[in-house]
C-alpha positions as CSV (number, residue, x, y, z in Angstrom):
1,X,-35.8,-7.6,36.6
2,X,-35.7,-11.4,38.0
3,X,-33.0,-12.5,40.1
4,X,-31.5,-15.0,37.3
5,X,-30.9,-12.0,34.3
6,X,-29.2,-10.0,37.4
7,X,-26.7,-13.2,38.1
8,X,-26.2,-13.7,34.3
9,X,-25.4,-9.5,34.0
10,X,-22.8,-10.2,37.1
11,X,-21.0,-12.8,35.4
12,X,-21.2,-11.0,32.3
13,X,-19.7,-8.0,34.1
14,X,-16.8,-9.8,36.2
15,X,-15.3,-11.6,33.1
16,X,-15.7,-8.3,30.8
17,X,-13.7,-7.2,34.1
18,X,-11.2,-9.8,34.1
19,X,-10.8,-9.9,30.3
20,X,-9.8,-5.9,30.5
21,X,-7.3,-5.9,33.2
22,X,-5.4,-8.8,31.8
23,X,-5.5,-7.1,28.1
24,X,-3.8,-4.0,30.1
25,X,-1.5,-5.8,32.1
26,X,-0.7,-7.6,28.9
27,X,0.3,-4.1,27.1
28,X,2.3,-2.6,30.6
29,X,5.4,-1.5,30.2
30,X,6.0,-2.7,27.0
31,X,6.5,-1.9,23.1
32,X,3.9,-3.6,20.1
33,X,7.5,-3.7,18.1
34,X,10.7,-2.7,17.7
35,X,13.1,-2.7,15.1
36,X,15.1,-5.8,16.1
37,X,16.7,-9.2,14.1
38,X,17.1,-11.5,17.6
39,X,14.7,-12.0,20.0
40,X,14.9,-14.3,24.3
41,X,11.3,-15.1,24.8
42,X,11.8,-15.8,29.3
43,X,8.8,-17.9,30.1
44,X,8.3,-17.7,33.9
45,X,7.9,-21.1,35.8
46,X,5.3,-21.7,38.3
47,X,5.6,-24.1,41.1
48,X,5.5,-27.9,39.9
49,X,4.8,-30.4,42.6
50,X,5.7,-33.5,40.3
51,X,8.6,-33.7,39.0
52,X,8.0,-35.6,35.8
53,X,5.7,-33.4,33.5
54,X,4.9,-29.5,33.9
55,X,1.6,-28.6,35.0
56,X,-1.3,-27.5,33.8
57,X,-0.6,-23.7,34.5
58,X,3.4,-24.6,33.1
59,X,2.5,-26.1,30.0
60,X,-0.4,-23.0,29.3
61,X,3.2,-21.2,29.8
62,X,4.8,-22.8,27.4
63,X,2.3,-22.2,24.7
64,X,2.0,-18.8,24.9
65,X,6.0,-18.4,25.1
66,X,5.8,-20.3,21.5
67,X,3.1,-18.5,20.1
68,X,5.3,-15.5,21.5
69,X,8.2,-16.3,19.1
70,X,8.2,-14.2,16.2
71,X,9.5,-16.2,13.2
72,X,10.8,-13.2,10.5
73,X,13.4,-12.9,13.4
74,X,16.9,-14.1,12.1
75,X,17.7,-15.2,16.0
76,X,14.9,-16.1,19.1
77,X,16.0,-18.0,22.0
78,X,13.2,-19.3,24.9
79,X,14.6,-18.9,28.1
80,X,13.5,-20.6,31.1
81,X,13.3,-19.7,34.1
82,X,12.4,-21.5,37.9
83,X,14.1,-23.7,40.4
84,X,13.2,-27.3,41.9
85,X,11.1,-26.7,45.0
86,X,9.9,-29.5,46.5
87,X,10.1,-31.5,43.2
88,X,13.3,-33.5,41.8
89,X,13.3,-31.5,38.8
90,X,13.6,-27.9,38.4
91,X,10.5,-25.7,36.3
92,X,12.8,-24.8,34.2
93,X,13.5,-27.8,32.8
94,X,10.1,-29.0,32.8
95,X,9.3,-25.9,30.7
96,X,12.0,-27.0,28.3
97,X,10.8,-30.6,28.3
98,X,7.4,-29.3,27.1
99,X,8.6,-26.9,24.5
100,X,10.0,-29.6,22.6
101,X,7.4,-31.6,23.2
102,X,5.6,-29.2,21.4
103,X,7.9,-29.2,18.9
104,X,10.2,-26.5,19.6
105,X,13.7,-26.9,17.9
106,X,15.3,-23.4,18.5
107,X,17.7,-22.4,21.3
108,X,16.9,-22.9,24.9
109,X,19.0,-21.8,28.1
110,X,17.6,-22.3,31.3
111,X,18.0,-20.7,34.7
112,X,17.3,-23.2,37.8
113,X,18.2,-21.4,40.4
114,X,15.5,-18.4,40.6
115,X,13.3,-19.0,43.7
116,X,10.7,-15.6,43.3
117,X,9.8,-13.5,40.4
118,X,12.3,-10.7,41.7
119,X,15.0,-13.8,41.0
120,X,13.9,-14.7,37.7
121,X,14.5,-11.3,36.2
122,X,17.9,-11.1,37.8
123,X,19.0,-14.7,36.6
124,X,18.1,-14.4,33.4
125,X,19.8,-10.7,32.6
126,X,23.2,-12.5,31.6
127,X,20.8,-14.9,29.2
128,X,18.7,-11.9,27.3
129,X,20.7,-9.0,27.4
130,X,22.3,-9.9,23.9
131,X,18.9,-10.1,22.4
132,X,17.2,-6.5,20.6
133,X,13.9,-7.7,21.9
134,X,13.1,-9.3,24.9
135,X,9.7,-11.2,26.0
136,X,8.2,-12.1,29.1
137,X,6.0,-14.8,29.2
138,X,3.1,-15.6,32.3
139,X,-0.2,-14.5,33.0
140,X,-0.1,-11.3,32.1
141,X,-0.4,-9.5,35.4
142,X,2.3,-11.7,36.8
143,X,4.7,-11.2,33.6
144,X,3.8,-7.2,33.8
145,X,5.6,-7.5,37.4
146,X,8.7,-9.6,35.9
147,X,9.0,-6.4,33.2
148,X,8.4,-3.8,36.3
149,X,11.1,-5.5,38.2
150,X,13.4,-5.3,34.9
151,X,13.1,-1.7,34.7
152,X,14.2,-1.6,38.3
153,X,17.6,-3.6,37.8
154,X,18.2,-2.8,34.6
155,X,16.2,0.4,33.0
156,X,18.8,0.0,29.6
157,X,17.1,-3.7,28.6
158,X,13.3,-2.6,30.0
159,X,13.9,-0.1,26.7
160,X,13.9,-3.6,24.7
161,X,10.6,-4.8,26.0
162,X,8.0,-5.8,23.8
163,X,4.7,-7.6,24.4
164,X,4.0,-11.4,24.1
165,X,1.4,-12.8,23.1
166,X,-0.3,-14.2,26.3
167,X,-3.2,-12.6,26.3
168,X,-6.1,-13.7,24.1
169,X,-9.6,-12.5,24.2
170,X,-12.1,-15.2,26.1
171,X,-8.9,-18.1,26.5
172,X,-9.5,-19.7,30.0
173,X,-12.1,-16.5,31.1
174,X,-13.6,-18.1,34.2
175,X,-10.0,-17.8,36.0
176,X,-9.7,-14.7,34.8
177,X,-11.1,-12.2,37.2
178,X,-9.5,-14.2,40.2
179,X,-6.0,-14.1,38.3
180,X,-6.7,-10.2,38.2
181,X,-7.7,-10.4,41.1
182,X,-4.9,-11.9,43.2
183,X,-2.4,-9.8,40.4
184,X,-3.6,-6.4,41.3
185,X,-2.6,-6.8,44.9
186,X,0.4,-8.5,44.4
187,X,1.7,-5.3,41.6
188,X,0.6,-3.1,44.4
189,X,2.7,-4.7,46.8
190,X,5.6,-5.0,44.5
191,X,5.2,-1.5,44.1
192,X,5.3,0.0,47.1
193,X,8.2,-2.6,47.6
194,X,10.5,-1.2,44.9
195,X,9.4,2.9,46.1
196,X,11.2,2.1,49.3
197,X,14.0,0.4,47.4
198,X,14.2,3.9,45.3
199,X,13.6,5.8,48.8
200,X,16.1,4.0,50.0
201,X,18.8,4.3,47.2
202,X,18.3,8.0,47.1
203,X,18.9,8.5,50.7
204,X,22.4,6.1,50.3
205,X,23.7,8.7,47.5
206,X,25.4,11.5,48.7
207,X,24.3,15.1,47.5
208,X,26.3,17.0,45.1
């Protein structure tokens, strides 16, 4: 076999690669449904150096947090969710500018304060934890880690997790595999962070 079919079958292989973990990751520690009439859709911000317009990664955010919204609901709300940074305005807000942009009309309530992922989830409990369903929306290895860390702090909502829709098959697939990439590690590290956490925890709690 020449050289070039053996490049073409790599590339072929590392986006077939990428394309599976992030279907996974999108399906982690989630339901497909549940029985529910209201819905808080948290899109996760990501850091915005200008502090006029979301991003590019932002506004990808914000589409798959709409396309997330499940309209036979009788309630949804988008939450979101980031602080300033270095910019004048926080990602929150930026992520709410764009929704409407996009012509979203519904409910929005915003957290500006969260700084980290581990942040977001807890700042946005007091938002979603009226809802029956609740939605995460990132990439999906980074929004698997927001749900992971939900059913750390609070295992009673992570029972009301369902999947949004930001995965689709072949949508921005040359990123892909670095995305998984980078998101493997980090839910490893994450991991092993909230085991000590547990480790810990068990050792503060006095035996019967």
């Amino acid at each position: 076999m020449t050289r070039k079919p053996l490049v073409v079958l790599g590339i072929l292989g590392l986006a077939a690669w990428g394309e599976f973990v992030h279907w996974r990751a999108s399906r982690a520690h989630a339901h497909e449904r549940l029985p529910a009439r209201s819905e808080a859709v948290v899109v996760l911000g990501y850091r915005n150096a200008r502090g006029d317009r979301a991003n590019a990664l932002n506004r990808w955010r914000v589409r798959a947090a709409l396309r997330s919204i499940d309209p036979t609901l009788a309630s949804s709300i988008l939450v979101c969710s980031g602080a300033s940074g270095s910019a004048s305005v926080s990602e929150a807000a930026l992520l709410a500018c764009y929704a409407v942009e996009r012509g979203f009309t519904g409910t929005v309530k915003l957290d500006e304060e969260s700084r980290s992922t581990w942040q977001n989830v807890e700042n946005v409990i007091p938002l979603i934890e009226d809802a029956d369903q609740i939605k995460f929306v990132s990439n999906p290895l980074h929004a698997q880690k927001a749900r992971l860390y939900l059913r750390h702090q609070r295992p009673d909502l992570a029972d009301r997790l369902v999947r949004a829709a930001d995965y689709r098959l072949g949508e921005a697939w040359p990123i892909k595999p670095l995305f998984a990439l980078y998101g493997l590690r980090d839910l490893a590290r994450s991991e092993r962070s909230l085991a000590g956490k547990r480790q810990l925890r068990a050792r503060a709690t006095p035996s019967e």
